[in-house]
NUVO-899723 format. One record per residue (C-alpha): residue number from 1; x, y, z. Coordinates in steps of 0.05 Angstrom, whole numbers, always signed. Example, Ala and Ser with C-alpha at 12.3 -4.5 7.8 and 13.67 -1.06 7.14 Angstrom:
// residues 2
<atom><k>1</k><x>+246</x><y>-90</y><z>+156</z></atom>
<atom><k>2</k><x>+273</x><y>-21</y><z>+143</z></atom>
END
This chain:
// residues 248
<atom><k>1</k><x>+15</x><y>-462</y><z>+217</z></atom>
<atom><k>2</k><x>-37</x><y>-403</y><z>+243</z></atom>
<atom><k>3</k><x>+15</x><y>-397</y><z>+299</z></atom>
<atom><k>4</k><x>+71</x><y>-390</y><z>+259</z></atom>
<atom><k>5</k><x>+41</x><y>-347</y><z>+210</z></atom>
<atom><k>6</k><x>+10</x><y>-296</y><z>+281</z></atom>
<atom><k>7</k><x>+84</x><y>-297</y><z>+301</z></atom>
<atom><k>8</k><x>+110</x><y>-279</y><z>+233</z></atom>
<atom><k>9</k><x>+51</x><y>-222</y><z>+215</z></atom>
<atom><k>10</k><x>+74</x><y>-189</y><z>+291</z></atom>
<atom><k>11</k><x>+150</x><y>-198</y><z>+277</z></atom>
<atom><k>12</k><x>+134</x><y>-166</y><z>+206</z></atom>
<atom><k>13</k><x>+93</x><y>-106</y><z>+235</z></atom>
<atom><k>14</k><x>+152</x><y>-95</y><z>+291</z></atom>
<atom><k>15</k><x>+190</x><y>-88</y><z>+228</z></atom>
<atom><k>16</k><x>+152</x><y>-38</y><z>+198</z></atom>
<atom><k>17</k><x>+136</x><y>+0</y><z>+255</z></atom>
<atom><k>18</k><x>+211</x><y>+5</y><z>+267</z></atom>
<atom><k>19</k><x>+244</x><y>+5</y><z>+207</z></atom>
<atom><k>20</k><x>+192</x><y>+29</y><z>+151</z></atom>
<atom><k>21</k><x>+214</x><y>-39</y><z>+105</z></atom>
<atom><k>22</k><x>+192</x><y>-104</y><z>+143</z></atom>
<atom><k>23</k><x>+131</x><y>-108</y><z>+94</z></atom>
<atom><k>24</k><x>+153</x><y>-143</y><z>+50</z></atom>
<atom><k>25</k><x>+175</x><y>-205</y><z>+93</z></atom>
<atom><k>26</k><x>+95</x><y>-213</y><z>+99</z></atom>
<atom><k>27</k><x>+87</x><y>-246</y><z>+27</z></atom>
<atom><k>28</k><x>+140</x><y>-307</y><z>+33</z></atom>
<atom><k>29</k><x>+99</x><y>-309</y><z>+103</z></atom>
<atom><k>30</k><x>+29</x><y>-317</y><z>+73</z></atom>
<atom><k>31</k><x>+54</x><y>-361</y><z>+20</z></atom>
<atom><k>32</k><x>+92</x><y>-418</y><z>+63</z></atom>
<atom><k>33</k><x>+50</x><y>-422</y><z>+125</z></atom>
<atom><k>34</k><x>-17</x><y>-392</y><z>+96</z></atom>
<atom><k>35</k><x>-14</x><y>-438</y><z>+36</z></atom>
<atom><k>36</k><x>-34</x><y>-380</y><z>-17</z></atom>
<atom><k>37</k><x>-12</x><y>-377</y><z>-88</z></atom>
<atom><k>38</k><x>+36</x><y>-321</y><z>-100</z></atom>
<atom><k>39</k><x>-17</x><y>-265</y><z>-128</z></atom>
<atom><k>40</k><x>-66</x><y>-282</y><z>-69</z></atom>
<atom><k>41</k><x>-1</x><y>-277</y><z>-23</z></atom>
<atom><k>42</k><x>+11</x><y>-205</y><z>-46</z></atom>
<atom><k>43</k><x>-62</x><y>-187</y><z>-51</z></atom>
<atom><k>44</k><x>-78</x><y>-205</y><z>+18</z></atom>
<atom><k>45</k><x>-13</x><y>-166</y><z>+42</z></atom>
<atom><k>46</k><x>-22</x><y>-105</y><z>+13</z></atom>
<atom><k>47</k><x>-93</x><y>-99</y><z>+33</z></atom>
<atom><k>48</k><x>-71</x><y>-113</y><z>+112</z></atom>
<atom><k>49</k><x>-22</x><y>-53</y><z>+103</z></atom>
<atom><k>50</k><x>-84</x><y>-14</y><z>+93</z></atom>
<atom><k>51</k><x>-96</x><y>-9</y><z>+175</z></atom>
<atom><k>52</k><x>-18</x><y>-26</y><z>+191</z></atom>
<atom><k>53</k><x>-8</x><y>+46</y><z>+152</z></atom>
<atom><k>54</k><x>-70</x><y>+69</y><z>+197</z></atom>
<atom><k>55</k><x>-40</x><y>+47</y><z>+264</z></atom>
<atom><k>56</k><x>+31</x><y>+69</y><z>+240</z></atom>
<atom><k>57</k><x>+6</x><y>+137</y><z>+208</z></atom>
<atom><k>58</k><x>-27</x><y>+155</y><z>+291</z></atom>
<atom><k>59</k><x>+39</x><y>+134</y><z>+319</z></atom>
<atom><k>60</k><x>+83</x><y>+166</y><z>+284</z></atom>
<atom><k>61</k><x>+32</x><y>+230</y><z>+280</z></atom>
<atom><k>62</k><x>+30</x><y>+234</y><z>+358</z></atom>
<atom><k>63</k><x>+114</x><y>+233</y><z>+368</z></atom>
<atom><k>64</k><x>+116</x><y>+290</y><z>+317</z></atom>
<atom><k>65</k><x>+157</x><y>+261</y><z>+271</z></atom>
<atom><k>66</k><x>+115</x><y>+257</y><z>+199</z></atom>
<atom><k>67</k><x>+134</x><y>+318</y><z>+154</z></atom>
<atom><k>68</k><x>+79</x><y>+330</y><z>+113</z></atom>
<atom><k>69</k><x>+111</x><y>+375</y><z>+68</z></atom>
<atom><k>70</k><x>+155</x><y>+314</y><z>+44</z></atom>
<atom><k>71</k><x>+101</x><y>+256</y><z>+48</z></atom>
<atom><k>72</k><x>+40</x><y>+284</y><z>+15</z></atom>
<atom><k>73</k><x>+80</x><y>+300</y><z>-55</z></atom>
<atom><k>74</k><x>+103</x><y>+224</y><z>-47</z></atom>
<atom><k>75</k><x>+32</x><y>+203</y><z>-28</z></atom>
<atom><k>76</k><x>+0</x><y>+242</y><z>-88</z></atom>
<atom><k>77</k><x>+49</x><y>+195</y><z>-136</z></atom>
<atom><k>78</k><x>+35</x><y>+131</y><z>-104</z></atom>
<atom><k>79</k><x>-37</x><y>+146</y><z>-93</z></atom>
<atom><k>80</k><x>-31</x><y>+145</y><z>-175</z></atom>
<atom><k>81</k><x>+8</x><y>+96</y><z>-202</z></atom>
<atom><k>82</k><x>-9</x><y>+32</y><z>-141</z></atom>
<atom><k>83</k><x>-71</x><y>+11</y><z>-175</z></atom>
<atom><k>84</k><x>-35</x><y>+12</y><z>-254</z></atom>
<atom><k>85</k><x>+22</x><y>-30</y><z>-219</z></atom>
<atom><k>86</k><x>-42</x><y>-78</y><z>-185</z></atom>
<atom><k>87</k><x>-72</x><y>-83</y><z>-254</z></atom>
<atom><k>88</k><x>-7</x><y>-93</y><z>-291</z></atom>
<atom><k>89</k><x>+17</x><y>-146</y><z>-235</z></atom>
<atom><k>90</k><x>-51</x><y>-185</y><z>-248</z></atom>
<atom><k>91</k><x>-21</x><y>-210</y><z>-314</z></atom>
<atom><k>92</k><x>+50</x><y>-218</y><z>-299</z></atom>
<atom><k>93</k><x>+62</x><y>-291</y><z>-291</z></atom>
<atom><k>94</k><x>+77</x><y>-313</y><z>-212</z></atom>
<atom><k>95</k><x>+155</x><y>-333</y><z>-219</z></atom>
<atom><k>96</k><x>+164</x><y>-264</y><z>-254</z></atom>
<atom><k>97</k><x>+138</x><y>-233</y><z>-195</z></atom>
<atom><k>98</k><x>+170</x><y>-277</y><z>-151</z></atom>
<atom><k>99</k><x>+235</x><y>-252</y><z>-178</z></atom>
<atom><k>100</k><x>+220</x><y>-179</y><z>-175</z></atom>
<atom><k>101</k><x>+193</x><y>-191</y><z>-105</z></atom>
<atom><k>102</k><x>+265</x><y>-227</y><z>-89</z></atom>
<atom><k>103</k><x>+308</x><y>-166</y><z>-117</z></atom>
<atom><k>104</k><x>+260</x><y>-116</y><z>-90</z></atom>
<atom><k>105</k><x>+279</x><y>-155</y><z>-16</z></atom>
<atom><k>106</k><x>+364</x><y>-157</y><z>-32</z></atom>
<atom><k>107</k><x>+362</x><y>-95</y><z>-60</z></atom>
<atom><k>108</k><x>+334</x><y>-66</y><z>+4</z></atom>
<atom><k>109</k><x>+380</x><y>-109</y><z>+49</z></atom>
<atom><k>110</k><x>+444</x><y>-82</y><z>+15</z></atom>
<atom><k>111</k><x>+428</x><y>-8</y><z>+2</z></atom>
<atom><k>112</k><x>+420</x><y>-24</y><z>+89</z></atom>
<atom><k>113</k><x>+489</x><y>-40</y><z>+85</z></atom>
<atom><k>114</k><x>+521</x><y>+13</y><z>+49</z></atom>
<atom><k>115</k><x>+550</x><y>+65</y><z>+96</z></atom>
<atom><k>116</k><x>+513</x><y>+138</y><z>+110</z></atom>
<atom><k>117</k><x>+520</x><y>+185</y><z>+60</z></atom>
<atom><k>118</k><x>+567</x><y>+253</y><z>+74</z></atom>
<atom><k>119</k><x>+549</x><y>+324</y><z>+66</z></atom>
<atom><k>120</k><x>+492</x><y>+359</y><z>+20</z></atom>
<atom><k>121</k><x>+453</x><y>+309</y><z>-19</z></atom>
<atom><k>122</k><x>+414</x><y>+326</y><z>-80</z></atom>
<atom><k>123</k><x>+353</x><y>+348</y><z>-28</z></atom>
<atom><k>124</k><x>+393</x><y>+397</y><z>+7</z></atom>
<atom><k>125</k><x>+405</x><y>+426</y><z>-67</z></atom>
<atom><k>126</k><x>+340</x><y>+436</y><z>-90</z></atom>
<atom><k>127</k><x>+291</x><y>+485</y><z>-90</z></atom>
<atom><k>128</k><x>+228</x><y>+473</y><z>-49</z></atom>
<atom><k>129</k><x>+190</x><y>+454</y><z>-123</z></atom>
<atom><k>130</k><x>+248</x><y>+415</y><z>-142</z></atom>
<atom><k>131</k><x>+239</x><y>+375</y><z>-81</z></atom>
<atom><k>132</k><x>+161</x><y>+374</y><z>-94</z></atom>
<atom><k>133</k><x>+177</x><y>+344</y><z>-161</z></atom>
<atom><k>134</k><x>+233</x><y>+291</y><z>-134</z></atom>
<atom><k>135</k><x>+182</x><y>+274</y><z>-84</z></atom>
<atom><k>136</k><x>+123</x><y>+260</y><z>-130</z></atom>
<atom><k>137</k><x>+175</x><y>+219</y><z>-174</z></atom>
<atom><k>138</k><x>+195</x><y>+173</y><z>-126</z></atom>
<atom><k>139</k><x>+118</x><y>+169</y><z>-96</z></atom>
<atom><k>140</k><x>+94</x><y>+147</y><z>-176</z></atom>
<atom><k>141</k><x>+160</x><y>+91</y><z>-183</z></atom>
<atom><k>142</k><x>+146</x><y>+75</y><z>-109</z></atom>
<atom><k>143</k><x>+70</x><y>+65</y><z>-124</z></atom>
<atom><k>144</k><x>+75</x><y>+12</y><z>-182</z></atom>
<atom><k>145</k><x>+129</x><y>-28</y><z>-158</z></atom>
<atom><k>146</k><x>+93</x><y>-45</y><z>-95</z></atom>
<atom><k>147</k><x>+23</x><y>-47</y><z>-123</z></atom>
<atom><k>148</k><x>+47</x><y>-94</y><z>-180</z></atom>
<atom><k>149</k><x>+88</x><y>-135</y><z>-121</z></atom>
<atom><k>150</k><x>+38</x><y>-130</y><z>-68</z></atom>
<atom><k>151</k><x>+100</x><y>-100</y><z>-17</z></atom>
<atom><k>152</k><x>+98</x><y>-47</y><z>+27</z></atom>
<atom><k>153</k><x>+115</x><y>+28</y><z>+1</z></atom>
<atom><k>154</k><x>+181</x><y>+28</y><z>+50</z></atom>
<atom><k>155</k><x>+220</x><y>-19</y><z>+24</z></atom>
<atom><k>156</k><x>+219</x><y>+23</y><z>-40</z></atom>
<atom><k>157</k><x>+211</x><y>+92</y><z>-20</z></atom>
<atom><k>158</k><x>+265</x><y>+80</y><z>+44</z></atom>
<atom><k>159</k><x>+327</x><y>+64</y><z>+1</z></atom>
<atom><k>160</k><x>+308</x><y>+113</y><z>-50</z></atom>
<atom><k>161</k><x>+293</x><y>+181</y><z>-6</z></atom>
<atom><k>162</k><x>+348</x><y>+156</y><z>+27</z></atom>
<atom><k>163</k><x>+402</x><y>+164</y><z>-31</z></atom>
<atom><k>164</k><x>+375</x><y>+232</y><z>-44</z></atom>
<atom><k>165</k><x>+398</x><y>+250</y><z>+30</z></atom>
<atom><k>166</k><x>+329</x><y>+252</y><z>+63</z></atom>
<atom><k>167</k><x>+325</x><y>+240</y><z>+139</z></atom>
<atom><k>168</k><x>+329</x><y>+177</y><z>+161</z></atom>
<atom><k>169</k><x>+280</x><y>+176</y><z>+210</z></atom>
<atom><k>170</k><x>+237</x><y>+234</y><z>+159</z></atom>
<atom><k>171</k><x>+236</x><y>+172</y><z>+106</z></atom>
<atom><k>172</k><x>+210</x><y>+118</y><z>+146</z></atom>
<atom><k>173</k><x>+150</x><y>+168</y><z>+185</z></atom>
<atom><k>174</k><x>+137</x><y>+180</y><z>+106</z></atom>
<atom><k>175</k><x>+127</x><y>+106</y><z>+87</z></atom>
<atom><k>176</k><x>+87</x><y>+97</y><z>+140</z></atom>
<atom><k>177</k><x>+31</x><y>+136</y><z>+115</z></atom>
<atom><k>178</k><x>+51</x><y>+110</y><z>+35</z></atom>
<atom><k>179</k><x>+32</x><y>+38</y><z>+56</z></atom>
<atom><k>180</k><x>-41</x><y>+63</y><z>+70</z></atom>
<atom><k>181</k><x>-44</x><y>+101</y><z>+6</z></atom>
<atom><k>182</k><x>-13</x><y>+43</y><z>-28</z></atom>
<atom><k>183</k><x>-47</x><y>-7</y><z>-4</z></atom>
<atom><k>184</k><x>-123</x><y>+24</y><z>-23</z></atom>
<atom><k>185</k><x>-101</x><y>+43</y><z>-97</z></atom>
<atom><k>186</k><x>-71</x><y>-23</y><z>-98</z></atom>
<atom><k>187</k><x>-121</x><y>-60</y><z>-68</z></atom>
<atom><k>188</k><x>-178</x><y>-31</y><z>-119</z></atom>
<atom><k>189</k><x>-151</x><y>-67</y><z>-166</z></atom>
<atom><k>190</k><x>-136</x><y>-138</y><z>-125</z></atom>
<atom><k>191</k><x>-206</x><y>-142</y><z>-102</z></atom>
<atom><k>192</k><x>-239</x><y>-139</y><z>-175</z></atom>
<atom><k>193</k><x>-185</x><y>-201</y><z>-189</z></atom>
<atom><k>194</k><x>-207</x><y>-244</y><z>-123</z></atom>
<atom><k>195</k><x>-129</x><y>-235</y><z>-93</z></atom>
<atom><k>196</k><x>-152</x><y>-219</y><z>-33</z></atom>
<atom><k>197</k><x>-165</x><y>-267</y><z>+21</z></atom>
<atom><k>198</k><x>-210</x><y>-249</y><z>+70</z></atom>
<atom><k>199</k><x>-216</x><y>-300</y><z>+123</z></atom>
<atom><k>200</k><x>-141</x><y>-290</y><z>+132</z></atom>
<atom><k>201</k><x>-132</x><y>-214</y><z>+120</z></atom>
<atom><k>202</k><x>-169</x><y>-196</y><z>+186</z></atom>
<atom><k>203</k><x>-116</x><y>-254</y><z>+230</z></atom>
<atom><k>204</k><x>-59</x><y>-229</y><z>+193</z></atom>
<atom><k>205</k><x>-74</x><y>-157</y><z>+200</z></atom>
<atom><k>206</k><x>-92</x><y>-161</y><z>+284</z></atom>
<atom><k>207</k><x>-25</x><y>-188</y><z>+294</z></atom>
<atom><k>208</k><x>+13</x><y>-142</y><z>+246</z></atom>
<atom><k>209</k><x>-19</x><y>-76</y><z>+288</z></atom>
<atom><k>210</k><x>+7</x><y>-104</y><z>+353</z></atom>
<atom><k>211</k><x>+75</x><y>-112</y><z>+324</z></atom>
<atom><k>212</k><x>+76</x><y>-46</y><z>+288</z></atom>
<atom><k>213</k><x>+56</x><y>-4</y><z>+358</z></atom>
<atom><k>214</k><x>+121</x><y>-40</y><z>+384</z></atom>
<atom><k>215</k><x>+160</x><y>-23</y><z>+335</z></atom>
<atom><k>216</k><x>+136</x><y>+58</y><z>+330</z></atom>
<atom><k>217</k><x>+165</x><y>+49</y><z>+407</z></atom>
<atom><k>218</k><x>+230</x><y>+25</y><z>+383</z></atom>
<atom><k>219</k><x>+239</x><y>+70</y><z>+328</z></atom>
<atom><k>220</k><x>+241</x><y>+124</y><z>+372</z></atom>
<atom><k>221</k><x>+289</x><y>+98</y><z>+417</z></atom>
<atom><k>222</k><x>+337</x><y>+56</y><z>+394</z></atom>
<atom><k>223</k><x>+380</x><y>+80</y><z>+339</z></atom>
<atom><k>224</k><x>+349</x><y>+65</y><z>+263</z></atom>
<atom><k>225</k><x>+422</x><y>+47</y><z>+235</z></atom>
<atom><k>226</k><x>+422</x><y>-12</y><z>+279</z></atom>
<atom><k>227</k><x>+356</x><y>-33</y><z>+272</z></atom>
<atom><k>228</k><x>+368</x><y>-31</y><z>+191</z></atom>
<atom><k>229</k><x>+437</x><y>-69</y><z>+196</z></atom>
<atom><k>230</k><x>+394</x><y>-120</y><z>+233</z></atom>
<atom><k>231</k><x>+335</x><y>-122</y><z>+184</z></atom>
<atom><k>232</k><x>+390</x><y>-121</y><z>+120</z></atom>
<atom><k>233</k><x>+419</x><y>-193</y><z>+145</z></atom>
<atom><k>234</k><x>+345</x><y>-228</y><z>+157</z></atom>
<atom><k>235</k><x>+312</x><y>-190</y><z>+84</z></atom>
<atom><k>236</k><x>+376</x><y>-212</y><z>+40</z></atom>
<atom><k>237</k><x>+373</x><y>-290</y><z>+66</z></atom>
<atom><k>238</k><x>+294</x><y>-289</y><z>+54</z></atom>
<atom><k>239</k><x>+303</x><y>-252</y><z>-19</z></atom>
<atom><k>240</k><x>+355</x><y>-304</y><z>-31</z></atom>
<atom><k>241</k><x>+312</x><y>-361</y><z>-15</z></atom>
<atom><k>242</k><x>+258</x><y>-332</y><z>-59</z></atom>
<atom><k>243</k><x>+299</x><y>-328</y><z>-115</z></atom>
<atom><k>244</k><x>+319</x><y>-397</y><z>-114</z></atom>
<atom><k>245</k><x>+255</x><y>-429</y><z>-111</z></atom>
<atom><k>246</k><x>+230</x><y>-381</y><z>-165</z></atom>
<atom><k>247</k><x>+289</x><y>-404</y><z>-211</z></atom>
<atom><k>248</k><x>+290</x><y>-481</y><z>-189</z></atom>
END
């Protein structure tokens, strides 16, 4: 089982490295080959995202590609509303978040699917506060989701910058630094609760960094429609699968 679960954590961080919304994948991960309950599962995830975002944050930093006029506005929401969505999350029953967990995966795997928006979007329409102000929105609905869910910020904030027209490859350098931020207002709130588990955080998280410097490689290289399409099919069966045992 510590095999499997090395080989998923790398897999995962190639996925995030690469694609900004492998994250995610990390929970059903902990849970079936770790043996944690579902809030431990999330805990322990989002608190390994704090050095994946690290690691990811450098790379990304060093090809050029991290805008911080777009990712601090979405930063400064996150930063504010992960730990409300830790605290609320604490006292949501574990199917319930089971469920949102499952639609948070689908509903990433399909927007993937969609074909690439034409022409202006709203971000090419508005005025450099207006896009401050979009920004900080989607950081604050960004920042609860994935605190109360324990997922990384991409899987959110990809889809969603990207239906307001924001670069593809812009987006996921941005939710590479929002699963740092994320993950230590999130985390604040985990750690008082005793989600977090320590003697596998520091396994998981080792593995995860490997995978996410290959995947900062990739991203770079190979184009990020394919990698999504590729992502889409594996996140949908897994969200799927999540929602079935949560409604058995």
């Amino acid at each position: 089982m510590l095999v499997a679960l090395a080989v998923s954590s790398f897999l995962v961080g190639t996925l995030i490295g690469a694609t900004g919304v492998g994250g995610v994948l990390l929970i059903p991960a902990i849970m079936f080959f770790g043996g944690l309950g579902t809030h431990e599962a999330m805990g322990t995830a989002l608190f390994s995202f704090l050095f994946a975002g690290i690691v990811a944050t450098v790379s990304y930093q060093r090809y050029g590609t991290i805008d911080w006029r777009v990712t601090l506005p979405v930063v400064a929401g996150s930063f504010l509303s992960g730990y409300a969505g830790a605290y609320v999350g604490a006292y949501v029953p574990a199917r319930a978040l089971n469920i949102m967990l499952a639609c948070l995966i689908i509903f990433s795997s399909l927007y993937s699917m969609l074909p690439a928006r034409q022409g202006m979007g709203l971000a090419q329409r508005l005025s450099q506060r207006g896009n401050t102000l979009l920004l900080f929105g989607i950081g604050l609905f960004t920042g609860f989701l994935c605190g109360m869910t324990g997922a990384g910020g991409g899987i959110v904030s990809v889809p969603v910058m990207l239906l307001f027209s924001y670069a593809p490859l812009q987006c996921i350098a941005t939710s590479q630094v929002l699963q740092m931020v994320i993950s230590v207002s999130g985390s604040a709130s985990n750690m008082g609760n005793g989600f977090i588990s320590y003697s596998m955080v520091w396994w998981i998280t080792l593995c995860e960094l490997v995978g996410i410097g290959v995947g900062a490689h990739i991203a770079h290289r190979v184009p990020v429609r394919l990698l999504k399409r590729m992502v889409s099919g594996l996140c949908m069966a897994i969200g799927l699968f999540i929602a079935w045992r949560a409604l058995l």
